[in-house]
N, C-alpha and C positions, 0 to 999 in steps of 0.2 A: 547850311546842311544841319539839319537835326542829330545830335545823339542820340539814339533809343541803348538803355543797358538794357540785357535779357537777361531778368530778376525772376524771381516767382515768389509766391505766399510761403512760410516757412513756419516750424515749430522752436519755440525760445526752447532756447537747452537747458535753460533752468528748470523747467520746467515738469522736462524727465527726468533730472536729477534729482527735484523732489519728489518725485510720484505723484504727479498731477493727476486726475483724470481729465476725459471731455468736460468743455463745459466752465460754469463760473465756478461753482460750488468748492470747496475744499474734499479731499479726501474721507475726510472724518465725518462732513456736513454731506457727503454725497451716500457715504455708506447709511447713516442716519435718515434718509428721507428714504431708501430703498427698503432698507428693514420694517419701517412703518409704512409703507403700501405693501408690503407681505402681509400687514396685521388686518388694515381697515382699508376702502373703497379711497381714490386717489386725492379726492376732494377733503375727503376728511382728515388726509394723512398730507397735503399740505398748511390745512389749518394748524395740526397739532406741531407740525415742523416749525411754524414762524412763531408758534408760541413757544417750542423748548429754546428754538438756536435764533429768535430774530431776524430772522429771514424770509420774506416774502417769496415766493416761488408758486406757479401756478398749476392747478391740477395736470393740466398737458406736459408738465414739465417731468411732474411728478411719476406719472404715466409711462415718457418715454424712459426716463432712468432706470423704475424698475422692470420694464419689458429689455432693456439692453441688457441689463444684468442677470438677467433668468435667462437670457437667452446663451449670454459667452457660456453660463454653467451646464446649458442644452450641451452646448457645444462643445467642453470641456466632456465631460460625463460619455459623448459619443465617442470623443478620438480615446478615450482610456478604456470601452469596453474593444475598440479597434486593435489597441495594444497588447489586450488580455487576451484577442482571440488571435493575434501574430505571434507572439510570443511567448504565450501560456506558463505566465511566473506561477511558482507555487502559489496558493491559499495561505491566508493566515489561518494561525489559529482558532475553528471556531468555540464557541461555548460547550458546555456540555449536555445543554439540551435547548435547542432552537426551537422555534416556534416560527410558519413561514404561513401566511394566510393572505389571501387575495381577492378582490372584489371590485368591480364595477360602478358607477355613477353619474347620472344624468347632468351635463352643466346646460344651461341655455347659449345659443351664438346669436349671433346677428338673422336680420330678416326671417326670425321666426324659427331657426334652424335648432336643434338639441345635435348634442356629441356627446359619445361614452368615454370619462375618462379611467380608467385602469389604476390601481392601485396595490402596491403588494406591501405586506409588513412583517417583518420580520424582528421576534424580541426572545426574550432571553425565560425560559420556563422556569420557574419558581415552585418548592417544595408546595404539597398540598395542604391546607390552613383548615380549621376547622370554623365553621360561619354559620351560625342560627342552625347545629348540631347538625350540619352536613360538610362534606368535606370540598375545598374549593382550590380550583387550581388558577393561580393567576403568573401572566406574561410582562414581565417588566423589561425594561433598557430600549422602547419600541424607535423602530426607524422605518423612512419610508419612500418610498420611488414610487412616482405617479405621469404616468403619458397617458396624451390621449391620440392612440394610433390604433394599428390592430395588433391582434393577437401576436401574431406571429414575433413583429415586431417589438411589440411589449413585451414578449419571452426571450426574445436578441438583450437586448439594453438593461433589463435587468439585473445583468451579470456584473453590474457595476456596484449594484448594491450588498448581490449575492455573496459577490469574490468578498469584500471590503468587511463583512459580517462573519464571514467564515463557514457560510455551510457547507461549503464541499468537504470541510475538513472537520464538522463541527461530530462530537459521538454520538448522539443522536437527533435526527428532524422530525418532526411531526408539520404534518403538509394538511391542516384544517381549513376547509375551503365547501363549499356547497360544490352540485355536481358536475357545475359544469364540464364540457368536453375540453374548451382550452386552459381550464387549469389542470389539467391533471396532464397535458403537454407542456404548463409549465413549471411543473415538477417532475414532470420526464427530463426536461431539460436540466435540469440547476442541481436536482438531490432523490432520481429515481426509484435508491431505495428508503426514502422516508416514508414514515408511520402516515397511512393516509386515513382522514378522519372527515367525514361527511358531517357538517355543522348540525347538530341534534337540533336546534331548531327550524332549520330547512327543511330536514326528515319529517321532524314533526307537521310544518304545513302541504306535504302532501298526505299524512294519516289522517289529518281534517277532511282534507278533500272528499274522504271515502266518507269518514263520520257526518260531513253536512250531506253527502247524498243518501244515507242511508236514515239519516233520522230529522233533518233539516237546519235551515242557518238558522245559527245565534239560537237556540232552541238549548234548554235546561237538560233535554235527555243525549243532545248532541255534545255537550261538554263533558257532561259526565263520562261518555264513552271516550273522548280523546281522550281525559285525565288518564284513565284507565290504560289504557296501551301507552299514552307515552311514557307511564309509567313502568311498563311491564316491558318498554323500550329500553331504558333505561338502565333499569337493573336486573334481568335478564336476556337481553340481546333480543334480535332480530328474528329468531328460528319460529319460532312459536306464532308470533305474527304476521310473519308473510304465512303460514300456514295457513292462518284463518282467514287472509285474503284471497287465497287459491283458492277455497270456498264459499266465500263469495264471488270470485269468479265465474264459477260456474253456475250461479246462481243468476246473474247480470253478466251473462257473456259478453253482450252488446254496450255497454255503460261506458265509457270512454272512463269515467271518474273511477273509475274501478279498474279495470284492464291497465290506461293508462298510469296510473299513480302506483299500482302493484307492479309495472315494466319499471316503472323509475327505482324502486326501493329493492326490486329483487336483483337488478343490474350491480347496484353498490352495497350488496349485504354484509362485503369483506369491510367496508369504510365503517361499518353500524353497528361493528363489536364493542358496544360501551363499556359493560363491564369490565373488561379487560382493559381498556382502554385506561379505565379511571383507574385500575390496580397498577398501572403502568406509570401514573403519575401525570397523565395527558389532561388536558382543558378541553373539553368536547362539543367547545361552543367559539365559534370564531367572530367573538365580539371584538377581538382589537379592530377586525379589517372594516366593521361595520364601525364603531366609534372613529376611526381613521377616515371613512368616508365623508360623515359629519366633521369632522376636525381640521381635515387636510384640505379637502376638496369643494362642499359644498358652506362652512362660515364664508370664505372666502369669495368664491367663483357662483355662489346661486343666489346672492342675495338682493332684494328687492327693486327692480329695475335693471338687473344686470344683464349685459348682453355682448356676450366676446367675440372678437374676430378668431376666426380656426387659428391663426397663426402665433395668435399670441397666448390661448389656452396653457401652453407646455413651458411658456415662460414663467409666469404665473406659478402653476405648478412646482416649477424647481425651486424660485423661492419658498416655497408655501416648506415643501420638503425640507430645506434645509432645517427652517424654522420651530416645526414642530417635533423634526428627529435632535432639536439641541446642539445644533451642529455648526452656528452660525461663525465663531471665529475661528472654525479648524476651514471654513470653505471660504466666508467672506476673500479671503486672502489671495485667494487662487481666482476669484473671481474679477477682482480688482488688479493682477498682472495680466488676465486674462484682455479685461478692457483696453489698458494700457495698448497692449501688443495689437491687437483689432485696431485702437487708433495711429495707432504708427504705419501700418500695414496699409489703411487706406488714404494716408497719406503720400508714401511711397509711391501708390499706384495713380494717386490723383497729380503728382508731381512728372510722372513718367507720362500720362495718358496726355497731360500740356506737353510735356518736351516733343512728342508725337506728332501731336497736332501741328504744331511750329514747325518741326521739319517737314511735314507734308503739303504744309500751307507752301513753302520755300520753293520746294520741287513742281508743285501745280506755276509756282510766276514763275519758274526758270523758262518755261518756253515762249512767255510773252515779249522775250528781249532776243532782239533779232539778231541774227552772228555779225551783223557789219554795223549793228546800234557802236560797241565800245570802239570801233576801229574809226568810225566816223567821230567820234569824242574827242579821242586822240588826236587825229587832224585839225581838229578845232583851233582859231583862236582862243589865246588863251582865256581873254577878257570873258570867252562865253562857258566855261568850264568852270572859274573857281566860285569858288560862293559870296555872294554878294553881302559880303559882311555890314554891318552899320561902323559908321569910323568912330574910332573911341578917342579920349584923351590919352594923351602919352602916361598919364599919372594911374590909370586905368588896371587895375591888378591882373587883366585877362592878358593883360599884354607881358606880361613880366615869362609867359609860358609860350613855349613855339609849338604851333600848331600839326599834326599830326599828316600823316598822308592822306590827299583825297583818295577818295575812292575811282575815280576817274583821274588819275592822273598823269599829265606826257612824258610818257617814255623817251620822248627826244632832250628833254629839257636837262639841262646838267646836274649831276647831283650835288647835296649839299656836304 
């Protein structure tokens, strides 16, 4: 009769004890190939891997380590805005004048597909400087959270970046963003009463709009007239010029370029107070979220050939985030017990999900053995019950040990 032990696959405990992750690679060699496909495409961030650490590893390799690791930090980043919104711990402290700007971005997918991914930025306002005898205001300390989901969603999960920065608590926010409808819901959400400032160059290309329909494109008399009012934008506000467009209104009733573009600007007239705005100390131009879009998003995720599956975009992303807001060994960290935990956890269940199957396999042959199978065993001669061992030598070391109970064995027979 065969012995079977019921063993299963197992994890060396050393191995936890060191802080292994998945996989060959080392700790140090694994964070190291992940940080370099945040940087460069996976092919090339395997090359530069076997050239820094001596190590061969293949683009798929490369790939999957750092789509696992943008992913735990997906996942990580969900269960802490989960926590923020069960238990609503105070804000830290934020700066004394935030700056929060948000924008949009095309990445290409697979089969031809585009997806918008969302981007918010948040940096720290900077006194105003004087530059080629104008006065300039710039955003320093920037950081950054990027999904590609909806709105809705991308105003949930943000709170992660919000809480962490401190603007609910920060003394003042300026919320410089163009006009869309859902940003100004995600500034309703996170910092409702901040300074809200409509990107002066957004304003600006709908005051084109009017100028090329009224004097035509790329035309010498059509620049000149934008220069003119965005200037007149600029540094005396909005009054004056939506004025002259209600005039032309009535002029081109009908004109979509006109009616339309004069509903956009007189809707957000409160956003287009610059003068004030620049006496205030604000930046009235939201180039971090635009240089953040190129920076974050698109070196990365649009480059020549690329084409991502939907699922793995926000992986992606989370490194890219880390990476660019400077953030890499306050998160690496968290990221890396994060994996840990994930591998033990689908162990656990790959370990239970065998022990399952075995006892079900058990319970399916218990009715193949019939109730008077063991009772007829029992009556058996013996000779046709025990196991037909091979005879050994007496000098034979199996022999030095006495054998265990059959499994079928005669309850008539005397014990030992």
């Amino acid at each position: 009769m065969e012995l079977v032990q019921d063993v299963d696959k197992g994890f060396f405990p050393l191995d936890e004890e060191l802080k292994l992750l998945p996989g060959e690679l080392t700790p140090h060699g694994h964070e190291n190939l992940v940080r370099l496909c945040g940087w460069m495409p996976f092919e090339k961030a395997a090359e530069m891997f076997a050239a820094l650490q001596e190590i061969e590893v293949s683009p798929a390799l490369s790939q999957r380590s750092s789509e696992r690791a943008g992913a735990a930090y997906v996942d990580l980043q969900t269960k802490e805005v989960e926590y923020l919104e069960c238990e609503m711990p105070d804000a830290p402290k934020g700066g004394d004048k935030l700056q929060m700007s948000a924008d949009g971005a095309m990445v290409p997918l697979l089969h031809g597909q585009w997806g918008e991914v969302r981007t918010l930025v948040i940096g720290e306002v900077q006194p105003a400087v004087q530059e080629q005898g104008e006065w300039v205001v710039h955003t320093r300390n920037l950081s950054y959270f990027s999904r590609k989901m909806s709105a809705e969603e991308f105003t949930r999960l943000a709170l992660v970046e919000t809480q962490r920065r401190g603007i609910e608590t920060a003394d003042q926010v300026g919320a410089l963003m163009d006009g869309s409808d859902w940003l100004q819901g995600l500034t309703d959400h996170h910092r409702p009463d901040a300074v809200r400032i409509l990107d002066f160059p957004h304003a600006g290309d709908h005051i084109s709009l009017i100028g090329e329909f009224l004097h035509g494109e790329g035309t010498p008399q059509t620049q000149e007239w934008i220069n003119q009012r965005l200037h007149q934008l600029k540094h005396e506000g909005p009054t004056e010029l939506l004025s002259e467009f209600h005039q032309l209104q009535e002029q081109y009733s009908q004109e979509k370029a006109v009616t339309g573009n004069l509903a956009y600007l007189e809707k957000r007239q409160a956003q287009m107070q610059y003068p004030i705005f620049q006496n205030q100390g604000w930046p009235i131009g939201s180039g971090i979220v635009e240089s953040g879009n190129k920076l974050v998003v698109e070196v990365r995720l649009k480059g020549s050939g690329m084409h991502w599956a939907d699922e793995h975009v926000n992986s992606m992303l989370a490194i890219r985030n880390i990476l660019c807001s400077d953030r890499w060994k306050q998160e690496w960290p968290r990221i890396e017990t994060q994996l840990r935990q994930q591998a033990s956890q689908r162990r656990r269940e790959l370990h239970q999900s065998r022990r399952d199957q075995r006892e079900l396999t058990a319970q399916q042959m218990l009715p193949l053995i019939s109730p008077g199978t063991i009772e007829t065993l029992n009556s058996a001669p013996p000779e046709l019950i025990q196991p037909d061992f091979p005879k050994q030598s007496k000098e034979n070391p199996w022999r030095k040990f006495k054998y265990g109970r059959s499994l079928f064995q005669r309850t008539d027979l005397p014990k030992n």
